[in-house]
C-alpha positions as CSV (number, residue, x, y, z in Angstrom):
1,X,74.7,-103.1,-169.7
2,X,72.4,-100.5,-170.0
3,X,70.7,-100.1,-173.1
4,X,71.1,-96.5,-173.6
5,X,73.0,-95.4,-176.7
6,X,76.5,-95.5,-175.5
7,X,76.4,-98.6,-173.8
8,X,75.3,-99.9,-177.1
9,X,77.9,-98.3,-179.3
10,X,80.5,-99.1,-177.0
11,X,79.1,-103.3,-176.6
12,X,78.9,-103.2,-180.5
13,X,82.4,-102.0,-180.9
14,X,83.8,-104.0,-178.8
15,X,81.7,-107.2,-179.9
16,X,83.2,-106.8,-183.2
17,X,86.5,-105.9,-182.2
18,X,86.4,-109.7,-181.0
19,X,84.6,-111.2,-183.8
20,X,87.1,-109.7,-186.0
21,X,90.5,-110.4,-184.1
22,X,88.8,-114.1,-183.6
23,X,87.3,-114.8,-187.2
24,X,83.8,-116.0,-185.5
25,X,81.6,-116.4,-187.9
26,X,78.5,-117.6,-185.1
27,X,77.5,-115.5,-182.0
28,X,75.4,-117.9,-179.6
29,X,73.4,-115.5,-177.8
30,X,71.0,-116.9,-174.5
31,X,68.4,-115.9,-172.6
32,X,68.8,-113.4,-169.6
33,X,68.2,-113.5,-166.7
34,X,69.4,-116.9,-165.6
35,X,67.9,-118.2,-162.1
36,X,68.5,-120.4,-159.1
37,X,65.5,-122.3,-159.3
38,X,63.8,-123.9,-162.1
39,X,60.4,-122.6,-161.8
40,X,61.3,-119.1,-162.5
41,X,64.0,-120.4,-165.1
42,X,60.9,-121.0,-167.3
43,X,59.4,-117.9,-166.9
44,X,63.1,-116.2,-167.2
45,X,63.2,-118.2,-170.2
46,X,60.1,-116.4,-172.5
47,X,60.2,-112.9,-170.7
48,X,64.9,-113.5,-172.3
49,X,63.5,-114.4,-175.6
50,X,61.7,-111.3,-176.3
51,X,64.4,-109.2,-174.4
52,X,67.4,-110.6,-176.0
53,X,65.7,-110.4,-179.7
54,X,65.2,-106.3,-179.0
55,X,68.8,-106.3,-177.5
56,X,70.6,-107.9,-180.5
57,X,68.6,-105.8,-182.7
58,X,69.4,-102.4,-180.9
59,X,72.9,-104.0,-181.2
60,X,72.8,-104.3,-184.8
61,X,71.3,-101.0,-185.7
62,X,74.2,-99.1,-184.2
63,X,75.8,-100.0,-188.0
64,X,79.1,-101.1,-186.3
65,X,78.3,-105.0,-186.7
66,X,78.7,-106.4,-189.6
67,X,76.2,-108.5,-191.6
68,X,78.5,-111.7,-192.2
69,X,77.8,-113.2,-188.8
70,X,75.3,-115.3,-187.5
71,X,73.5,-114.3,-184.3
72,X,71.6,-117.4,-183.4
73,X,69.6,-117.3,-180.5
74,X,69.4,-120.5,-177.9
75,X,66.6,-121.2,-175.6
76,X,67.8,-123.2,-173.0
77,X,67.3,-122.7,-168.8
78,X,70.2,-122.3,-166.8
79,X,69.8,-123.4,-162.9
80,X,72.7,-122.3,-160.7
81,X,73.3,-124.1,-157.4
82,X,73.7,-121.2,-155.2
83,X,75.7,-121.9,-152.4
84,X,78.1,-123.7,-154.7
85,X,79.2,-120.6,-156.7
86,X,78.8,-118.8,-153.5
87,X,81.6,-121.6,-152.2
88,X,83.8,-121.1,-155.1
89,X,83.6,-117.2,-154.7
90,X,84.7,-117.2,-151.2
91,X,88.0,-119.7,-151.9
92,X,88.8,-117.3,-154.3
93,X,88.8,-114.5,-152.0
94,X,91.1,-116.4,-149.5
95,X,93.5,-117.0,-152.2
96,X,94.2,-112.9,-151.4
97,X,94.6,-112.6,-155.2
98,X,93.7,-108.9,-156.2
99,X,90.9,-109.5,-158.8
100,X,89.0,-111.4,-156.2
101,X,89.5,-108.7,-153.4
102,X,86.0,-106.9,-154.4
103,X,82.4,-107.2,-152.9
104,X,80.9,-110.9,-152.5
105,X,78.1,-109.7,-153.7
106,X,79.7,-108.7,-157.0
107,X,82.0,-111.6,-157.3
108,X,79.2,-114.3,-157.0
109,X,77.1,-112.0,-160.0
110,X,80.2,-112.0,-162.4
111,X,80.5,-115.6,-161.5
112,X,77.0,-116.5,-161.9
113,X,77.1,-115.1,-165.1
114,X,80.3,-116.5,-166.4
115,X,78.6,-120.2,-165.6
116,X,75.6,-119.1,-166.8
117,X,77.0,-118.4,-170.4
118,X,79.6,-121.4,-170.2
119,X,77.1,-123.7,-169.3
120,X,74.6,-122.3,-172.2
121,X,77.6,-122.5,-174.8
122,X,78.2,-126.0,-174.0
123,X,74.9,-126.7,-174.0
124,X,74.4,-125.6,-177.5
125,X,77.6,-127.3,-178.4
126,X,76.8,-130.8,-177.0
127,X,72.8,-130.8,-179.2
128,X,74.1,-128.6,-182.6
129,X,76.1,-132.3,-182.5
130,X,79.7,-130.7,-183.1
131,X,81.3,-133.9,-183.7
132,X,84.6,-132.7,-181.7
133,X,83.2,-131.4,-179.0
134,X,80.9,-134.1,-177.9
135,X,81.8,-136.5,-175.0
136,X,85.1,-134.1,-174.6
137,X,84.1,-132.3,-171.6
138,X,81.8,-135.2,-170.0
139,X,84.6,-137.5,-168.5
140,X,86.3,-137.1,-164.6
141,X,89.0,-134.7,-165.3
142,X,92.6,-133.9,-163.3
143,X,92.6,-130.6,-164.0
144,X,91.5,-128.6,-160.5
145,X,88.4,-126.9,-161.0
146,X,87.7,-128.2,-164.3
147,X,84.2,-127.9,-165.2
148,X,82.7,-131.4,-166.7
149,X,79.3,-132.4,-167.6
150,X,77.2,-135.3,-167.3
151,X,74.0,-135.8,-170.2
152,X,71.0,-137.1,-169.4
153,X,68.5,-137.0,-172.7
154,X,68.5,-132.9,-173.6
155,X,69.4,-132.3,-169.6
156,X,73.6,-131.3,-169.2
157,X,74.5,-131.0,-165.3
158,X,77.7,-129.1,-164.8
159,X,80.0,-130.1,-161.7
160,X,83.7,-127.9,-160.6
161,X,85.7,-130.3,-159.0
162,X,85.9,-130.3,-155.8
163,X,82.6,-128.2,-155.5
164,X,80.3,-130.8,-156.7
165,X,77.3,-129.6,-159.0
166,X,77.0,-126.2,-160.3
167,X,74.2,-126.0,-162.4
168,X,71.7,-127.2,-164.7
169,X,71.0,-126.7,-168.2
170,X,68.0,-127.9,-169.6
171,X,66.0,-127.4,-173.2
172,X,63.4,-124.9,-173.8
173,X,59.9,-127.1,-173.6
């Protein structure tokens, strides 16, 4: 997204069209950009803080969100492994299936993104100690291509069958 004004109106709008039709009453917002090594993650880390404050900000003085939702921000450092999104992206594009027809290059950025945030919201999910989520996504699953997650202290690693590990999520220091 850009961050002129009708990028803004429009993610604003359409941000509380969902909050709305969804009753959320907690937006979890992370840090941007997410990396593929951990050094940078750190500095990604600080340099998202202070972006994604002025962004939710901007956001809210559009005057289309409402004031009766949360907007917590979380500070945690997504790693992706690379080549295995990059994997994932190109089994996708031999399934033939249209949505996956476009450029690898654009596939493996939605994707990396759509980890990015999964792996963030779990993150949060596992340490805010939501009693019914814990330990739910952690065990081997059946399901093909299910994400699960192993904990180690603050440190989630996120594996897609079949793929192996996908990424890292690890606490702000």
């Amino acid at each position: 997204m850009n961050k002129d004004e009708g990028d803004l109106s429009w993610l604003a709008t359409q941000l509380q069209h969902i909050i709305e039709q969804n009753n959320v009453c907690k937006v979890v917002v992370g840090p941007w950009p997410m990396s593929m090594n951990e050094e940078q993650a750190e500095n990604d880390l600080i340099v998202g803080a202070a972006k994604t404050d002025c962004y939710i900000g901007d956001l809210h003085n559009t005057g289309i969100l409402k004031d009766d939702v949360e907007y917590l921000y979380y500070g945690v450092r997504v790693v992706l492994n690379e080549s295995a999104v990059k994997r994932r992206v190109r089994e996708l594009k031999l399934q033939g299936r249209e949505e996956f027809s476009g450029d690898e290059t654009d596939l493996f950025e939605k994707f990396s993104d759509v980890y990015a945030s999964q792996f963030m919201l779990m993150h949060y999910l596992e340490m805010a100690g939501d009693v019914a989520f814990q330990g739910s996504h952690t065990e081997k699953s059946s399901i093909p291509y299910a994400i699960t997650a192993k904990r180690n202290e603050g440190l989630m690693t996120y594996y897609l069958s079949g793929f192996g590990c996908l990424g890292k999520a690890i606490p702000s220091r």
